[in-house]
ZAKEKE-762546 format. One record per residue: residue number from 1; residue in three letters; chain; x, y, z of N, C-alpha, C, O in turn. Coordinates in Angstrom, 1 decimal. Atoms other than C-alpha are relative to their C-alpha. Example, Ala and Ser with C-alpha at 12.3 -4.5 7.8 and 13.67 -1.06 7.14 Angstrom:
BEGIN
+-----+------+-----+--------+--------+--------+--------+--------+--------+--------+--------+--------+--------+--------+--------+
: seq : type : mol :    nxx :    nyy :    nzz :   caxx :   cayy :   cazz :    cxx :    cyy :    czz :    oxx :    oyy :    ozz :
+-----+------+-----+--------+--------+--------+--------+--------+--------+--------+--------+--------+--------+--------+--------+
:   1 :  ALA :   A :    0.9 :   -1.2 :    0.0 :   12.3 :   -4.5 :    7.8 :    0.9 :    1.2 :    0.0 :    1.9 :    1.2 :    0.7 :
:   2 :  SER :   A :   -0.9 :   -1.1 :    0.0 :   13.7 :   -1.1 :    7.1 :   -0.8 :    1.1 :    0.8 :   -0.3 :    2.2 :    0.9 :
+-----+------+-----+--------+--------+--------+--------+--------+--------+--------+--------+--------+--------+--------+--------+
end
This chain:
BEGIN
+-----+------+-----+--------+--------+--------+--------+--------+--------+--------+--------+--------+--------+--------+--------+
: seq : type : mol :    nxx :    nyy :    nzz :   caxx :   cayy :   cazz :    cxx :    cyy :    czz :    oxx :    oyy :    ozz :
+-----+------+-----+--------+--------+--------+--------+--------+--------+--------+--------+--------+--------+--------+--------+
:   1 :  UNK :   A :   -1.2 :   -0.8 :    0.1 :  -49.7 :   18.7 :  -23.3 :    0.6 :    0.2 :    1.4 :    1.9 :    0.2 :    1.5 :
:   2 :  UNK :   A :   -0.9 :    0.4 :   -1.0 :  -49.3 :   18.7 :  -19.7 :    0.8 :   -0.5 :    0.6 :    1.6 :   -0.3 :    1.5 :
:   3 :  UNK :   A :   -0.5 :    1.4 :   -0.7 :  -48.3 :   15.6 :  -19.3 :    1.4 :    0.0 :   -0.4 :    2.3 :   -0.4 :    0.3 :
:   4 :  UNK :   A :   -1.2 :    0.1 :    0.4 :  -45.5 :   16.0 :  -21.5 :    1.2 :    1.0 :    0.4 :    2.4 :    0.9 :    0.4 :
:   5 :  UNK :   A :   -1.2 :   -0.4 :   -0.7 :  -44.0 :   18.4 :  -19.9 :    0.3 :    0.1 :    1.2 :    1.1 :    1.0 :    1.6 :
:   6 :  UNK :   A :    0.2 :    0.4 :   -1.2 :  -44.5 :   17.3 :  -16.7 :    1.3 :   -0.8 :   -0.4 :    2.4 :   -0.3 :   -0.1 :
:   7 :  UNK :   A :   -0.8 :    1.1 :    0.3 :  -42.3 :   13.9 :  -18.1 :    0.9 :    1.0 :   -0.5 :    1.8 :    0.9 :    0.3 :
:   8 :  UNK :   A :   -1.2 :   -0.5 :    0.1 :  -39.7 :   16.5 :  -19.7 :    0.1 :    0.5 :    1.7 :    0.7 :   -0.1 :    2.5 :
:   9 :  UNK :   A :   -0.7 :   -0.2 :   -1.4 :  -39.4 :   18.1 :  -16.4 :    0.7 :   -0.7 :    1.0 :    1.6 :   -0.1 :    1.8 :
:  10 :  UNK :   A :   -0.4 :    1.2 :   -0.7 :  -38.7 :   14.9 :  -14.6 :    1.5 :   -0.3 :   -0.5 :    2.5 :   -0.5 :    0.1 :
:  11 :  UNK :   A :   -1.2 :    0.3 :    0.5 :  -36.2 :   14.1 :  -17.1 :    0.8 :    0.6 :   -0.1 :    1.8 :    0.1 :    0.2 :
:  12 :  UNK :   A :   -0.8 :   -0.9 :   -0.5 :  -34.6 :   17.1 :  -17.3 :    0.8 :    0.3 :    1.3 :    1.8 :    1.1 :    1.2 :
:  13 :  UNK :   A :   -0.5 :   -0.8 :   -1.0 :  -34.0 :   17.4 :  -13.3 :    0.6 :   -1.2 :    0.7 :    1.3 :   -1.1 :    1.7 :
:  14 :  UNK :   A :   -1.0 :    0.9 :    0.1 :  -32.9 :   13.6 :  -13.6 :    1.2 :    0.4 :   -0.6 :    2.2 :    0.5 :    0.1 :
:  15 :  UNK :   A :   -1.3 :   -0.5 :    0.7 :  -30.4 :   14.7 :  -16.3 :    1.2 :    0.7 :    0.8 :    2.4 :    0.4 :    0.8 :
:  16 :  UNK :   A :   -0.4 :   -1.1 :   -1.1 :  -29.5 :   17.5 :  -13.5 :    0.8 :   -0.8 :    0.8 :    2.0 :   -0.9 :    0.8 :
:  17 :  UNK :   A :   -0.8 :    0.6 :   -1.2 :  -28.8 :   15.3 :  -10.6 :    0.7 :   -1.4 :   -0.4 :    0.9 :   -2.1 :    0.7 :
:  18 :  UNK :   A :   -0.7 :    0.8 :    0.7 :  -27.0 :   12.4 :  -12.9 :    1.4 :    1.3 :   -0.2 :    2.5 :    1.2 :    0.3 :
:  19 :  UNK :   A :   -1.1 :   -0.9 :    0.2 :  -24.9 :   15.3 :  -13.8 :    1.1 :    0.5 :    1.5 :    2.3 :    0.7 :    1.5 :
:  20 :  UNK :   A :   -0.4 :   -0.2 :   -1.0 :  -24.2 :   16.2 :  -10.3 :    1.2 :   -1.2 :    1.0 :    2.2 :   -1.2 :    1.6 :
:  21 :  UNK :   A :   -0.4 :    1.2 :   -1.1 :  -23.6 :   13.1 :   -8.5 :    0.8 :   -1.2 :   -1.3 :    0.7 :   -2.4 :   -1.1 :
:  22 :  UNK :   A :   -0.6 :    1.3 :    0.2 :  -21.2 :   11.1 :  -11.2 :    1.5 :    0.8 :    0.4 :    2.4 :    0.0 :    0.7 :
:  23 :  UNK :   A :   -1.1 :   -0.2 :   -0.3 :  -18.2 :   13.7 :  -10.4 :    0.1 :   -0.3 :    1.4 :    1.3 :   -0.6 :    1.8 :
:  24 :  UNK :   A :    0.4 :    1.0 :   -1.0 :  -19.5 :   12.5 :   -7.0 :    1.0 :   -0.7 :    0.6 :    1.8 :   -0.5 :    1.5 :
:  25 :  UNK :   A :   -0.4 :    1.9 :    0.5 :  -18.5 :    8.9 :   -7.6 :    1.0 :    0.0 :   -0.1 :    1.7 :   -0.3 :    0.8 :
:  26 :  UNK :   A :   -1.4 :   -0.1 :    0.6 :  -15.8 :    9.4 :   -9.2 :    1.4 :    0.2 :    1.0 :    2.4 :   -0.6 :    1.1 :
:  27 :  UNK :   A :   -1.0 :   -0.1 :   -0.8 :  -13.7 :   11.0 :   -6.7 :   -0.3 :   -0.7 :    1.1 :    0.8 :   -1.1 :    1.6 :
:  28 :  UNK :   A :    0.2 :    1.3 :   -1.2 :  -15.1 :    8.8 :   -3.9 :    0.8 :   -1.3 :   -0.4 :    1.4 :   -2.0 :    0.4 :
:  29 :  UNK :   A :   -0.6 :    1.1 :    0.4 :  -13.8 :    6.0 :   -6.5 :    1.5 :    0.0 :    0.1 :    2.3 :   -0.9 :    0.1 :
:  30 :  UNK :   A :   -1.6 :   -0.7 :    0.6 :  -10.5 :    7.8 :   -7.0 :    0.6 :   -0.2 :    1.9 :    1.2 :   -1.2 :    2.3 :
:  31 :  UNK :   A :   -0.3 :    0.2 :   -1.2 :   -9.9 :    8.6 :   -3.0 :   -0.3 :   -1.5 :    1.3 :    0.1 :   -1.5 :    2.5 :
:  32 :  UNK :   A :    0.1 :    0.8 :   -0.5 :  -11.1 :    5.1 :   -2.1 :    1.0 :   -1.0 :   -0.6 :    1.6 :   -1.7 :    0.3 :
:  33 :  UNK :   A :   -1.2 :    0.2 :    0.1 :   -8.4 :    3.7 :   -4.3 :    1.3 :   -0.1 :    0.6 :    1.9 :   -1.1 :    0.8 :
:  34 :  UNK :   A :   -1.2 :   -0.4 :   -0.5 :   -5.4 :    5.7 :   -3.0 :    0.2 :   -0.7 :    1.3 :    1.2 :   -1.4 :    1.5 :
:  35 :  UNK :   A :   -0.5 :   -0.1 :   -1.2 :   -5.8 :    5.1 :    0.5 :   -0.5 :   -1.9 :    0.2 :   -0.6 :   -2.2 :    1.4 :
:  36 :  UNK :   A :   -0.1 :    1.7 :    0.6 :   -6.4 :    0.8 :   -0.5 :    1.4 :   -0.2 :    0.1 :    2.1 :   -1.0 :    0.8 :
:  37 :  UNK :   A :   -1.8 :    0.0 :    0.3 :   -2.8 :    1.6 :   -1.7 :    0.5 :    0.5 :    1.3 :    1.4 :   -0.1 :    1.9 :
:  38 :  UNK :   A :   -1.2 :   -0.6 :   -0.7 :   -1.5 :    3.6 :    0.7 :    0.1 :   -1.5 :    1.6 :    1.1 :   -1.8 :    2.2 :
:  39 :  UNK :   A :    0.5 :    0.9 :   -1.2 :   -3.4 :    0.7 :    3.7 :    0.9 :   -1.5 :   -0.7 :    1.4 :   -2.2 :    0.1 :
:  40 :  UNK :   A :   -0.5 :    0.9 :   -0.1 :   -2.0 :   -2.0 :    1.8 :    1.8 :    0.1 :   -0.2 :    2.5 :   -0.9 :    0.0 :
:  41 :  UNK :   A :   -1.9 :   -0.2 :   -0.5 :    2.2 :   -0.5 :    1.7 :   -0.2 :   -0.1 :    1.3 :    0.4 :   -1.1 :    1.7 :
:  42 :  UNK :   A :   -0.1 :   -0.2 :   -1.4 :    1.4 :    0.2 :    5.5 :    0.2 :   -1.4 :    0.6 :    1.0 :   -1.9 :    1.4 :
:  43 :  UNK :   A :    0.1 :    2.5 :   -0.9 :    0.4 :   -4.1 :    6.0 :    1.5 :   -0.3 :   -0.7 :    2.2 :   -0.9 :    0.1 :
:  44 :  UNK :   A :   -1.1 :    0.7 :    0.3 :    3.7 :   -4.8 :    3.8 :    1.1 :    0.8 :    1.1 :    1.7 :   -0.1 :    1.6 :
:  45 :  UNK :   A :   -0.8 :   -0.8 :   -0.9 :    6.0 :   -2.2 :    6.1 :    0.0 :   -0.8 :    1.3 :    0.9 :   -1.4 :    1.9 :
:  46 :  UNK :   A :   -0.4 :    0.9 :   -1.8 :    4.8 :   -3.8 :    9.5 :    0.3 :   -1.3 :   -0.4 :    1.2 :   -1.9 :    0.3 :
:  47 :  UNK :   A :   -0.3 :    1.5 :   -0.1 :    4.9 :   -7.2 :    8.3 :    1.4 :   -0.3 :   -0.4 :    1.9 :   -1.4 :   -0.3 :
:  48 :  UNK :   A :   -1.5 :    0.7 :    0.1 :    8.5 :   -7.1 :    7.2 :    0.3 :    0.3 :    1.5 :    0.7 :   -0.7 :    2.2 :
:  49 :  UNK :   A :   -1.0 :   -0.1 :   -0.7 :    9.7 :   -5.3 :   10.1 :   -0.9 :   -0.8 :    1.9 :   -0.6 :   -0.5 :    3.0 :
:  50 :  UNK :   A :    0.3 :    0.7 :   -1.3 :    7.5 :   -7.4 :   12.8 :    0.9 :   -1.6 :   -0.3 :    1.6 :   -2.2 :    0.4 :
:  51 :  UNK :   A :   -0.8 :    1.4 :    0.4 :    8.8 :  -10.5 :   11.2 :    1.5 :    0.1 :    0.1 :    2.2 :   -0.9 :    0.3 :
:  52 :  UNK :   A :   -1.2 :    0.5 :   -0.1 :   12.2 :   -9.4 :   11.3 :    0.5 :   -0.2 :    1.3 :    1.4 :   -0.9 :    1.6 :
:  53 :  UNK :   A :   -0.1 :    0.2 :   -1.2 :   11.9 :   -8.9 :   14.8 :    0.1 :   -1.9 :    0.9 :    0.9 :   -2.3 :    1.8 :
:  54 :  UNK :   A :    0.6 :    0.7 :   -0.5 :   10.4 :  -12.0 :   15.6 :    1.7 :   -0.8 :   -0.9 :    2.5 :   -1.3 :   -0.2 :
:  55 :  UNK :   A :   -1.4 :    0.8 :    0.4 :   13.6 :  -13.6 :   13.4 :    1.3 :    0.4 :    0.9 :    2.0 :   -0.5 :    1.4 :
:  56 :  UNK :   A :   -1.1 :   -0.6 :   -1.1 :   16.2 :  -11.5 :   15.5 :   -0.2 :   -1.0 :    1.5 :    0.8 :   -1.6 :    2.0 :
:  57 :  UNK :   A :    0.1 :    0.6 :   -1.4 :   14.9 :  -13.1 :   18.8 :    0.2 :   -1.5 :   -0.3 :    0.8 :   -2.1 :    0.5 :
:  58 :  UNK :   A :   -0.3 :    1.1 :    0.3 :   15.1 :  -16.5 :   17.3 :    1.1 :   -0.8 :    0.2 :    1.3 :   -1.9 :    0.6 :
:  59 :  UNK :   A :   -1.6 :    0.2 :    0.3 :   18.8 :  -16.4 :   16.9 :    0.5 :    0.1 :   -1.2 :   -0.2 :    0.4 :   -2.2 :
:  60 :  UNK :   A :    0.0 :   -0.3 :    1.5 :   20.8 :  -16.3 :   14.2 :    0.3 :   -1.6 :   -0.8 :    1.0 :   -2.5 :   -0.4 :
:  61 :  UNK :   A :   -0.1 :    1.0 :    1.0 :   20.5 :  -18.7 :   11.3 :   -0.9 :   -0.2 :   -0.2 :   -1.2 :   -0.9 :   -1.1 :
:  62 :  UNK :   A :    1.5 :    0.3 :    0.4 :   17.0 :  -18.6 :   11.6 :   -0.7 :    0.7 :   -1.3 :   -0.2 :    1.7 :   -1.7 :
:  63 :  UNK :   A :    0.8 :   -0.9 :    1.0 :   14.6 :  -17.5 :    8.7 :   -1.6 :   -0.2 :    0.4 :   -2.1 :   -0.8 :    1.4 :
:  64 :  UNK :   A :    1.3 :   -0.3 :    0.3 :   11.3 :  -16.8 :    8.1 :   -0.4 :    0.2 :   -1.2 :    0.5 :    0.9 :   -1.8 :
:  65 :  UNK :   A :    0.4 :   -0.5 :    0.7 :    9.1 :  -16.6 :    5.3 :   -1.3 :    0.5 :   -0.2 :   -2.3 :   -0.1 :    0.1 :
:  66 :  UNK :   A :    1.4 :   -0.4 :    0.1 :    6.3 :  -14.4 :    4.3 :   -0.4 :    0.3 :   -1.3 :    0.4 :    0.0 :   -2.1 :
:  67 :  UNK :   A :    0.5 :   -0.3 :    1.0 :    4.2 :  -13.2 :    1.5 :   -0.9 :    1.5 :    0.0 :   -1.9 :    1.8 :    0.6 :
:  68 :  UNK :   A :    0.5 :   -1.2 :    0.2 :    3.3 :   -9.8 :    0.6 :   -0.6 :    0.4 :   -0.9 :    0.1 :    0.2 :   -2.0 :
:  69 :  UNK :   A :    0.5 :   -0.6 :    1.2 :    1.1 :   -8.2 :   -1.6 :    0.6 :    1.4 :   -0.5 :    0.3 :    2.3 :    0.3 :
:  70 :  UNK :   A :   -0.7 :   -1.8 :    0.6 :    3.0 :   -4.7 :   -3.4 :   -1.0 :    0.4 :   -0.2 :   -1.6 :   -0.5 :   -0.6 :
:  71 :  UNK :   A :    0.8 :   -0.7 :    0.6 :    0.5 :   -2.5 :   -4.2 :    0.4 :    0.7 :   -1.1 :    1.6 :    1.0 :   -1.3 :
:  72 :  UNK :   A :   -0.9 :   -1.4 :    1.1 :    0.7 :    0.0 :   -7.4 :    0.2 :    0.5 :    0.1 :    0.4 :    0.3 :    1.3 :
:  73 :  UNK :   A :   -0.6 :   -1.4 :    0.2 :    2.0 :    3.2 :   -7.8 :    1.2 :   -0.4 :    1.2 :    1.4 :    0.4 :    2.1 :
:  74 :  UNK :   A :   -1.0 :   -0.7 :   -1.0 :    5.0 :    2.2 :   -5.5 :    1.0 :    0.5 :   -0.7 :    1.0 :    0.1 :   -1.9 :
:  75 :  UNK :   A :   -0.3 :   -0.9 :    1.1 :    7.7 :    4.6 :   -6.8 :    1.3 :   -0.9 :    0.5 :    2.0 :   -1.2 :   -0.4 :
:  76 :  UNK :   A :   -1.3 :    0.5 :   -0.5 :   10.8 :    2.8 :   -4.7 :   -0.1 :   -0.4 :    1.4 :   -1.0 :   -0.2 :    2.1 :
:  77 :  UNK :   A :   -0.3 :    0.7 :   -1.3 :   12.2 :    1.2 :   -1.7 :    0.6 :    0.2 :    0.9 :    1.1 :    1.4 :    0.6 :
:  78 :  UNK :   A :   -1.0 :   -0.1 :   -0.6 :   14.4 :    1.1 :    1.0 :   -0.2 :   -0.8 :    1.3 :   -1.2 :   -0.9 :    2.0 :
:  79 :  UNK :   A :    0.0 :    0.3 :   -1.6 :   15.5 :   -0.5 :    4.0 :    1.1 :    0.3 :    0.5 :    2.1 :    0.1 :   -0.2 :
:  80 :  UNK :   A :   -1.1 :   -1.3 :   -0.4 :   17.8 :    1.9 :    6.2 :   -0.4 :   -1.0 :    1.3 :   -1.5 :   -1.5 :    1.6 :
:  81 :  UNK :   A :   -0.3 :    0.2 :   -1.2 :   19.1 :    0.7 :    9.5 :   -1.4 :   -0.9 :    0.3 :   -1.6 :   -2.0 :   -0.3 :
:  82 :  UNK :   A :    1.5 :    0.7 :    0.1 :   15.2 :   -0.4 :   11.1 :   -0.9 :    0.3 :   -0.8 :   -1.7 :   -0.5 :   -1.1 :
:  83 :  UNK :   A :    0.8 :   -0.5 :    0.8 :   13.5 :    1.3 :    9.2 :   -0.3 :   -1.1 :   -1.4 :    0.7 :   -1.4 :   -2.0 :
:  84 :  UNK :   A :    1.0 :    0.5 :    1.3 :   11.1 :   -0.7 :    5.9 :   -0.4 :    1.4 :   -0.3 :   -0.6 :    2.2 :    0.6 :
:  85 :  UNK :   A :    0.8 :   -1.0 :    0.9 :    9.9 :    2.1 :    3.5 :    0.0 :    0.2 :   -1.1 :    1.0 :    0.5 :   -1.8 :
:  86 :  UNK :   A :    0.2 :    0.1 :    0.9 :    8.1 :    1.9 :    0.8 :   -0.7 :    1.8 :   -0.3 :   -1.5 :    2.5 :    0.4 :
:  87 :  UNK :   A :    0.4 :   -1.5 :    0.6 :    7.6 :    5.4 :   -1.4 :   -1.3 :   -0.2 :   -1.2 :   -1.3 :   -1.1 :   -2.1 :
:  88 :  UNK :   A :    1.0 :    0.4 :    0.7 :    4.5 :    5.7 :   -2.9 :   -0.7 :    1.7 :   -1.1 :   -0.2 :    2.7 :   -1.0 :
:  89 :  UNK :   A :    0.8 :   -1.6 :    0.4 :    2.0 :    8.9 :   -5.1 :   -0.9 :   -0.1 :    0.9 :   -1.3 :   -1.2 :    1.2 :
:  90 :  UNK :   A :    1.3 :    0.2 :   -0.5 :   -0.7 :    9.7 :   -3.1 :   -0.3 :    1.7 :    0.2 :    0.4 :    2.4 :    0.9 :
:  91 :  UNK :   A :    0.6 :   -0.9 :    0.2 :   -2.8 :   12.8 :   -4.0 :    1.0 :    1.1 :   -0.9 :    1.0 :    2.3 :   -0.6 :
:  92 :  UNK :   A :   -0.9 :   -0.4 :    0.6 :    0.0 :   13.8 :   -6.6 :    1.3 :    0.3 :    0.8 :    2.1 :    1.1 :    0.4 :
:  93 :  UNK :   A :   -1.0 :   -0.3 :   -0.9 :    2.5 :   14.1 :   -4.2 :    0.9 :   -1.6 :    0.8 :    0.5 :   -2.5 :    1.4 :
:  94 :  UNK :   A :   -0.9 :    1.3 :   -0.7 :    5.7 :   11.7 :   -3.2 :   -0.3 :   -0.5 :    1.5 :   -0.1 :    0.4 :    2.4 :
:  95 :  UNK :   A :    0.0 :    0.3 :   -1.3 :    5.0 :   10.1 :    0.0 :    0.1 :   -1.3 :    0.5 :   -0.5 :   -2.2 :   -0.1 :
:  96 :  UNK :   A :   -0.5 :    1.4 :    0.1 :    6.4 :    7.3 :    1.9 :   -0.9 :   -0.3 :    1.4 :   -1.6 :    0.3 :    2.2 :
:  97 :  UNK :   A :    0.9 :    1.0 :   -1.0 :    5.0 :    4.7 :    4.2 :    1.6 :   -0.7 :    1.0 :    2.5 :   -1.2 :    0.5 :
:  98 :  UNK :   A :   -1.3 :    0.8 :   -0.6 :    7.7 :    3.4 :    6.8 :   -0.7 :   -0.7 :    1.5 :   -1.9 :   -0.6 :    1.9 :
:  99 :  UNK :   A :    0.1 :    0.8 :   -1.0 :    7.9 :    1.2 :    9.8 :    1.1 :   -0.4 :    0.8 :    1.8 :   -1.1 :    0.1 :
: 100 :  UNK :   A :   -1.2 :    0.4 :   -0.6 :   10.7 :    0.6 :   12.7 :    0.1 :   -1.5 :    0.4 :   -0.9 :   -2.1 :    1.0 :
: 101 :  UNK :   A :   -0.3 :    1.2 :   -0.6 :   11.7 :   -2.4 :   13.5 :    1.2 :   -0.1 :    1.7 :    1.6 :    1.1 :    2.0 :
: 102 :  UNK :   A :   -0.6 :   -0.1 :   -0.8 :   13.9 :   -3.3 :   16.7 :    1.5 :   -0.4 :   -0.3 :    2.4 :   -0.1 :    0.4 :
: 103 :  UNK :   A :   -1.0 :    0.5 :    0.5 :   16.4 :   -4.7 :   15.0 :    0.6 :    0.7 :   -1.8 :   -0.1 :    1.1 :   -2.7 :
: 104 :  UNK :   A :   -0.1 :   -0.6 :    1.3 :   18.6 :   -3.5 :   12.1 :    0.1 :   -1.7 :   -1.2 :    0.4 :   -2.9 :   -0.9 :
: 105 :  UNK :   A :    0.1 :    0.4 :    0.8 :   18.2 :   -4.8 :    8.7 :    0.7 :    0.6 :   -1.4 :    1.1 :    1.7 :   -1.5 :
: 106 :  UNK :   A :   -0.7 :    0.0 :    1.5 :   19.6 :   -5.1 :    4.7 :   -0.8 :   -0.6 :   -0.9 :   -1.4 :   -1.6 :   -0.5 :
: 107 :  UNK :   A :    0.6 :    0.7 :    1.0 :   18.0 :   -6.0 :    1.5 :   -0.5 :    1.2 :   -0.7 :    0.0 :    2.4 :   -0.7 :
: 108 :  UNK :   A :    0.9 :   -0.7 :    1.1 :   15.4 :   -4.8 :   -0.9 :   -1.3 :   -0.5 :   -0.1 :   -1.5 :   -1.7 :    0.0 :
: 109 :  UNK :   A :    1.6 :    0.5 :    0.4 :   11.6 :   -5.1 :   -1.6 :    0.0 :   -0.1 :   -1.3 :    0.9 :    0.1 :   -2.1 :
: 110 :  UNK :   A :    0.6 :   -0.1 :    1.3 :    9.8 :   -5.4 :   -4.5 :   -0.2 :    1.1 :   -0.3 :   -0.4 :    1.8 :    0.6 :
: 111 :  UNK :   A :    0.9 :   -1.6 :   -0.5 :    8.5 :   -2.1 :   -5.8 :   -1.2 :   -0.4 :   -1.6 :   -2.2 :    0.3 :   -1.8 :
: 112 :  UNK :   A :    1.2 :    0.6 :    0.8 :    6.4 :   -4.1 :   -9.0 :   -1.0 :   -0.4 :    0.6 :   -0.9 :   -1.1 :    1.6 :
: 113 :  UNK :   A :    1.0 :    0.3 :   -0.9 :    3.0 :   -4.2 :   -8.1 :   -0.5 :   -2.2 :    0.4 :   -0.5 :   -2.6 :   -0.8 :
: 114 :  UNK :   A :   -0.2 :    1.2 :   -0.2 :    2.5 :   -8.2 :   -7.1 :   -0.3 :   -0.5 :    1.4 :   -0.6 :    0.1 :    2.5 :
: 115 :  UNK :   A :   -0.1 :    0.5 :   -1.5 :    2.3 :  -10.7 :   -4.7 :    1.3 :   -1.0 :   -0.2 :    1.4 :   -1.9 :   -1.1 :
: 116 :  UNK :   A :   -1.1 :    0.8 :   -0.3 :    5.9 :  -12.0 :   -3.2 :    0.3 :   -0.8 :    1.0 :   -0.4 :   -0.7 :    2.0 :
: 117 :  UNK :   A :   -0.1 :    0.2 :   -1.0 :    7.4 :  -14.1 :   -1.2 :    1.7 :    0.3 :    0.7 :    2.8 :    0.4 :    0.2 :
: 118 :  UNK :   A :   -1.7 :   -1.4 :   -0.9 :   10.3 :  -12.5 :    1.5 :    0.2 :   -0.8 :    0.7 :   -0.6 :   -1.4 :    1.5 :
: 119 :  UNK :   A :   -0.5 :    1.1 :   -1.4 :   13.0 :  -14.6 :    3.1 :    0.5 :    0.6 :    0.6 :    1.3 :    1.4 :   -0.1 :
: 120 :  UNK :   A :   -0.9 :   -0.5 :   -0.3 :   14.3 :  -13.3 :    6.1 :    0.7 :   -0.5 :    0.9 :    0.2 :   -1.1 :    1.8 :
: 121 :  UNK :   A :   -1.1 :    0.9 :   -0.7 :   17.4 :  -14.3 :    7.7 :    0.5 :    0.6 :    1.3 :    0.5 :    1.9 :    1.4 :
: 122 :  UNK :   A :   -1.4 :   -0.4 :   -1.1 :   19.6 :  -13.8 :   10.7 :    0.8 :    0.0 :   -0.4 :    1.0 :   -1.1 :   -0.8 :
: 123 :  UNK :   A :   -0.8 :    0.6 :    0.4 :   22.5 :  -13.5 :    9.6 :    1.3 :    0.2 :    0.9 :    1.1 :    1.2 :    1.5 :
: 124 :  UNK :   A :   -0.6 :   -0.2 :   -1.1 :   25.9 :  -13.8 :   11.9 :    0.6 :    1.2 :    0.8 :    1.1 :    1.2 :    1.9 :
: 125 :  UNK :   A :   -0.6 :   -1.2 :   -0.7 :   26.9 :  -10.2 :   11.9 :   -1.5 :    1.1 :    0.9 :   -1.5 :    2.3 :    1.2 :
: 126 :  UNK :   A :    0.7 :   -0.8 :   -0.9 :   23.5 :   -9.5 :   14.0 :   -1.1 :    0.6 :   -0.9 :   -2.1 :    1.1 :   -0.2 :
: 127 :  UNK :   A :    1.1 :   -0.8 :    0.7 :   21.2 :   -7.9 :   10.7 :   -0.7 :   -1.1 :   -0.3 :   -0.3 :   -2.3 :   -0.3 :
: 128 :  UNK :   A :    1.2 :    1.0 :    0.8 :   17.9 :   -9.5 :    9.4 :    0.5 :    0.0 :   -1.6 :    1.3 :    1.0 :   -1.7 :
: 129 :  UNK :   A :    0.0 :    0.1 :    1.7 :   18.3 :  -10.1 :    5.2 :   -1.1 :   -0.1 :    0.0 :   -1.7 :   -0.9 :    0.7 :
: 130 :  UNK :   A :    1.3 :    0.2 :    0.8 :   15.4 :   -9.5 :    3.3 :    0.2 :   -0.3 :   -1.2 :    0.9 :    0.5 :   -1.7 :
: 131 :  UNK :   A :   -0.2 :    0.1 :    0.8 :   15.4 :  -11.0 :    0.4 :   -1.5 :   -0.7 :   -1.0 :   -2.4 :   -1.3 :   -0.4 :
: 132 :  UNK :   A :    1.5 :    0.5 :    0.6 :   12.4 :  -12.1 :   -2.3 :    0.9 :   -1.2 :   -1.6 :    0.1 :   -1.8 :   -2.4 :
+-----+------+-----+--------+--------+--------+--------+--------+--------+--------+--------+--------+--------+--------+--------+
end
């Protein structure tokens, strides 16, 4: 008779700390996610606006092309003067990811999550084009 409730007790205080440690998990799974997302808008942000740089010093007529991965949840885009920014959720809350460049630019990203590829140009009046 001991024994058996020796082996419920075990099982029971397994039951316990299964119970404990999967909300745990979970949010370790959930906050290891987000910031996946938020690290991989940050890699598409500099990589447009280092690349357009590196196109601006070229001259104009030059291009470049790159390839970017989108992540999910992006909510919209924009490219404003130097500025790349991609808008994203992160911890229920709108928040964007941006990046300056030295040079101004025009276009649009993706905001479907994907992998693209982005041409960007010189073009005569002095701006980079982004285009996919």
């Amino acid at each position: 008779m001991a024994r058996a409730q020796a082996s419920m007790e075990y099982l029971l205080i397994l039951a316990l700390a299964l119970i404990l440690l999967i909300p745990i998990i979970a949010y370790l799974f959930q906050e290891t996610s987000q910031s996946l997302r938020i690290n991989q808008a940050k890699d598409v942000v500099e990589t447009v606006a280092k690349t357009a740089d590196i196109v601006y010093a070229l001259g104009p007529g030059n291009e470049r092309t790159i390839r970017v991965n989108i992540p999910t949840g992006i909510t919209n885009q924009a490219i404003v003067g130097t500025e790349v920014i991609l808008y994203t959720n992160y911890k229920g809350m709108e928040t964007d990811v941006h990046y300056s460049a030295k040079v101004s630019m025009s276009g649009d990203l993706p905001t479907e999550p994907g992998i693209y590829t982005l041409h960007l140009t010189l073009n005569s009046f002095g701006y980079v084009e982004v285009t996919y």
